[in-house]
N, C-alpha and C positions, 0 to 999 in steps of 0.2 A: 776411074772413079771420081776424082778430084774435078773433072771436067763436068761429069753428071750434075753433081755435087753442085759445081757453080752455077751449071746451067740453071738447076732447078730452083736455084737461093735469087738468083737473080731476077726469073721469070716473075716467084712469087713478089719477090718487094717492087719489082716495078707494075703488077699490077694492083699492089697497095697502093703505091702514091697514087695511080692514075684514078682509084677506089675515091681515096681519099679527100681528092682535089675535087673529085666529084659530089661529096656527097657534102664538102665544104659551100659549094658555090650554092649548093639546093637548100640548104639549112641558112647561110648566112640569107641568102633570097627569101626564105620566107619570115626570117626575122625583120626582115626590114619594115613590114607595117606596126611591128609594135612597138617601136622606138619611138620618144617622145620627138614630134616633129621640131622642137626647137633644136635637136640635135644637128638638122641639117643644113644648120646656120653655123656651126661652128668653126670649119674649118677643114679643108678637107686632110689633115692629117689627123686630127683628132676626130674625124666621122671614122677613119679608116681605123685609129686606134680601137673604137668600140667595136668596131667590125671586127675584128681580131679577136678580141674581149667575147663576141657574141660565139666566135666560131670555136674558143677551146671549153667553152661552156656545154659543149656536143663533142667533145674529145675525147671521153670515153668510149661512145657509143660507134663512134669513128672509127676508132681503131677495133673493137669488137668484129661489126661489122667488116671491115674493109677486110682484118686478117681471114676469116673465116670462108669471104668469098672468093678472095685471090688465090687460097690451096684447093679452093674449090676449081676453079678456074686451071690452075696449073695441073690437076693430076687428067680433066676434065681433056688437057688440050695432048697430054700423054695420051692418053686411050684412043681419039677422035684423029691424030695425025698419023696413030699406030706404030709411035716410038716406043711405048711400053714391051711391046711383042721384041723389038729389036734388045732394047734391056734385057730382057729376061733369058733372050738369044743367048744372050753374053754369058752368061752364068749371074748376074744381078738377081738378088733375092728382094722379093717384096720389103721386108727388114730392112733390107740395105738403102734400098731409096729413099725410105723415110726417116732417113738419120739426118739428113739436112732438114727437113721441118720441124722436127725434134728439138734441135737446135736452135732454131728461129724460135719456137713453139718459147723456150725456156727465155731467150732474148727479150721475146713479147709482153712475158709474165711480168718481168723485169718493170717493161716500160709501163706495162698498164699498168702498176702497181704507183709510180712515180704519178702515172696523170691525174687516177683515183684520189690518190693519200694530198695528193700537192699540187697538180696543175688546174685542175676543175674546179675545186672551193676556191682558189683561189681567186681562178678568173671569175666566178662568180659575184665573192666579193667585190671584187674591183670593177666589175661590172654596175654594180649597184653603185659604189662611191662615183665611179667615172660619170655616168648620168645625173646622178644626185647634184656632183660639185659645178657639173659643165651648163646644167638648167638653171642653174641659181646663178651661177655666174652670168651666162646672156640674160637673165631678167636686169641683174644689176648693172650690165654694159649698156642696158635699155635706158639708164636713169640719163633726163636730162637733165642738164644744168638750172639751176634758178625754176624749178618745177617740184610742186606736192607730185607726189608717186605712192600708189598704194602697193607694196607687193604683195600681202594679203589682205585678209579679212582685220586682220587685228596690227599689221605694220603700216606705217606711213613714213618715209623717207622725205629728204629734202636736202639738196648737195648744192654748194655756189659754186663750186667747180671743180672739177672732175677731169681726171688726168689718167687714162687708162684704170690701174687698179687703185690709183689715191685721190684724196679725197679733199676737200679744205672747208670748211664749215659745214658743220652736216647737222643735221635737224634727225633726229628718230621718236617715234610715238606710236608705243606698243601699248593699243587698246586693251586688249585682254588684262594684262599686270593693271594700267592706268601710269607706265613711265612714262619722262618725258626726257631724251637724254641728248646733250649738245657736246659736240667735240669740235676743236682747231682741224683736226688733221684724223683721216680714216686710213687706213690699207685692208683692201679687202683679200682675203688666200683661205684655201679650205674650208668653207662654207660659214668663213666668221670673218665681221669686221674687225679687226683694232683699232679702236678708238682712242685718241691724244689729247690730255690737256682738257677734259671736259669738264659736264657737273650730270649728274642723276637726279632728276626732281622724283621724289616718289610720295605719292598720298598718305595723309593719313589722319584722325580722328580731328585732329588740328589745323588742318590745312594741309601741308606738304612738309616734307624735310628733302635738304638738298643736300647733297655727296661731291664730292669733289673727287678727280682721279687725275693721276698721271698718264694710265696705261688702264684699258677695260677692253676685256671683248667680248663681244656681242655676237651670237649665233643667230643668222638670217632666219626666220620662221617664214617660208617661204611655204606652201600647199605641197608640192610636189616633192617628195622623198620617196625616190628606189631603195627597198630593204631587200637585203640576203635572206634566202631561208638560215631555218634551223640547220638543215639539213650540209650548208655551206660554212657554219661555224671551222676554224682551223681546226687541225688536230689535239696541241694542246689544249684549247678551251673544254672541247669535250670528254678529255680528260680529268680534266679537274671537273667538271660536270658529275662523272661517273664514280670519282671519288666523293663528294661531297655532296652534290645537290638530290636526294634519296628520290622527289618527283620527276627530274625528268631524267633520271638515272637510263630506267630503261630504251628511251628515245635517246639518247646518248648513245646504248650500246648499241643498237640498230643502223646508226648512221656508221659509227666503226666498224660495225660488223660488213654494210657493206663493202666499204671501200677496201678495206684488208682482204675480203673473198674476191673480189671483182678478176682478180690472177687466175682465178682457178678454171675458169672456161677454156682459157689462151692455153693450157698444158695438153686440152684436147680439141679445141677446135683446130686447131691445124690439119690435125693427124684423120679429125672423123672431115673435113671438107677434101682434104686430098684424095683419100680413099672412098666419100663420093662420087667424085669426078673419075674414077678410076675405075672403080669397080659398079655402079650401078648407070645401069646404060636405060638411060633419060636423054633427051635432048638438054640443050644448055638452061635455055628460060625454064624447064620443069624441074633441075637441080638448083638453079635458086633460087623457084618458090621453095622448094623444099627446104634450102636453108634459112629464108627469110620465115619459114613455118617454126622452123626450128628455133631459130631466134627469137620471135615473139612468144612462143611459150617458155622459152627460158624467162625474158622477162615480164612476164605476169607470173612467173616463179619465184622470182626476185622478187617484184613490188609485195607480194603477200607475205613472204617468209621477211621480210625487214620490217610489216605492220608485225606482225604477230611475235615478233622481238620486243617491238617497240612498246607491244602491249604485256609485254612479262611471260607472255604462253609458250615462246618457244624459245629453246638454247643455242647461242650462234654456233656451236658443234655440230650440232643437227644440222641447223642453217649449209653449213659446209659440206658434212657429208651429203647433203640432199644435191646438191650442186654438182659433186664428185660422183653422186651415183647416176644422174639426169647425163652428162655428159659421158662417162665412161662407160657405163648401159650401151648409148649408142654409139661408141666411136668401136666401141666392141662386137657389137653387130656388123656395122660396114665393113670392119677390120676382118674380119670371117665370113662376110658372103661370098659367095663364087658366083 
């Protein structure tokens, strides 16, 4: 049994990774047109960075998918080599085989649970800062020395020399406000100058008043800022959202609500794709259209049941049970076809 057992734990997660890696290389490939082209002046450790970035932003989905098709694939290649006939030979009960996906099935919950709650907004976020700080930063590597430089509509820069990230007489002239602000010494890092030793001329009924400072910093108003959704907020924030903010309370619960449900596929997809491949005698391509069918109506299941949270109409209980009966509905049917 222990042998089975490995065999069958082994087959599935080696054709996750192989799932995986796959469905990485086709997602980060089509990301790649909509990355701001300055990005691919950076560097190629920091392009590979957002590549990274790009590809756990689809890590949900990833492992959704990968798990669902790999037990597919595994019970798929018992039936089709006719090792299952030899199992059953033995005394092995249908039960008994699937105690290693079972298994896996509950490991999986685990992990999606961690990618949902924690790795996805994250990279999300970081995704947007990573862009955000790395565009602003090549426009300001763009500044030359002893040169007016617009970097928008409303800033106007002017550096005497410039030393990687520092600065030494800097000129700044922020149309919109009507500043006019000079500093000895700049250092530029997270999408703000620090400014040394200046003065602030600012307008007003009289002519100007002028400000003096030791230390000022200055946020670049550059055009191009990558934002997070809603939807990528941490966990704490929307938490306190749900406590306090009564408008967008609702849309708070619906983002928790998915990420906290997002486990609940993984306790049967394993069980209902093994027993696919096992028990309904399709060719291969025909069982996973069947599952990619399965899959996409899961999620337009999903996308509606998390507006209609979001919109107060429906209870994330329900939300759950709907998900717990869509999926155990059919892993119960495969589980009892003959």
């Amino acid at each position: 049994m222990k042998i089975l057992y490995r065999y069958l734990s082994i087959n599935l997660i080696k054709y996750f990774f192989i799932l995986v890696g796959f469905f990485s290389v086709v997602i980060v490939s089509s990301q790649l047109l909509h990355l701001p082209t300055i990005l691919y002046h950076t560097g190629f450790f920091k392009f590979l960075q957002i590549l990274v970035f790009v590809n756990l932003s689809f890590l949900k989905y990833q492992l959704f998918f990968g798990f669902f098709i790999s037990a597919l694939l595994v019970g798929y290649s018992l039936r089709e080599n006719r090792e299952i006939y030899a199992i059953y030979s033995a005394g092995i009960s249908k039960n008994q085989i699937l105690i290693p996906v079972m298994v896996l099935s509950v490991i999986f919950v685990i992990i999606s649970l961690i990618v949902s709650l924690v790795v996805v907004p994250y990279a999300n976020r970081e995704r947007a800062r990573f862009i955000t700080v790395n565009v602003k930063k090549h426009v300001l590597d763009s500044l030359v020395e002893r040169n007016f430089m617009r970097l928008s509509d409303d800033i106007t820069i002017y550096v005497n020399r410039k030393n990687e990230n520092e600065m030494d007489d800097i000129f700044i002239f922020n149309k919109k406000e009507g500043l006019t602000i000079t500093a000895k010494k700049a250092l530029f890092s997270d999408n703000r100058l620090t400014l040394e030793n200046g003065f602030i001329q600012i307008p007003s009924e009289e002519g100007f008043n002028l400000l003096k400072f030791e230390k000022y910093r200055f946020v670049l108003d550059i055009k191009y800022i990558k934002r997070y959704e809603f939807e990528d907020m941490d966990n704490k924030t929307l938490i306190t959202i749900i406590k306090q903010n009564q408008k967008e309370k609702n849309r708070a619960i619906g983002v928790m609500a998915e990420r906290l449900f997002f486990g609940i596929p993984f306790l049967f997809t394993g069980i209902l794709g093994f027993m696919l491949g096992l028990q309904f005698h399709k060719s291969r391509d025909a069982l996973i259209g069947l599952v990619v069918l399965i899959s996409i109506l899961y999620l337009v299941l999903n996308t509606y049941s998390v507006k209609l949270i979001q919109k107060g109409t429906l209870h994330p209980a329900v939300y759950a049970g709907i998900l717990v009966i869509y999926f155990g509905g059919l892993t119960y049917f495969f589980y009892r076809k003959r």
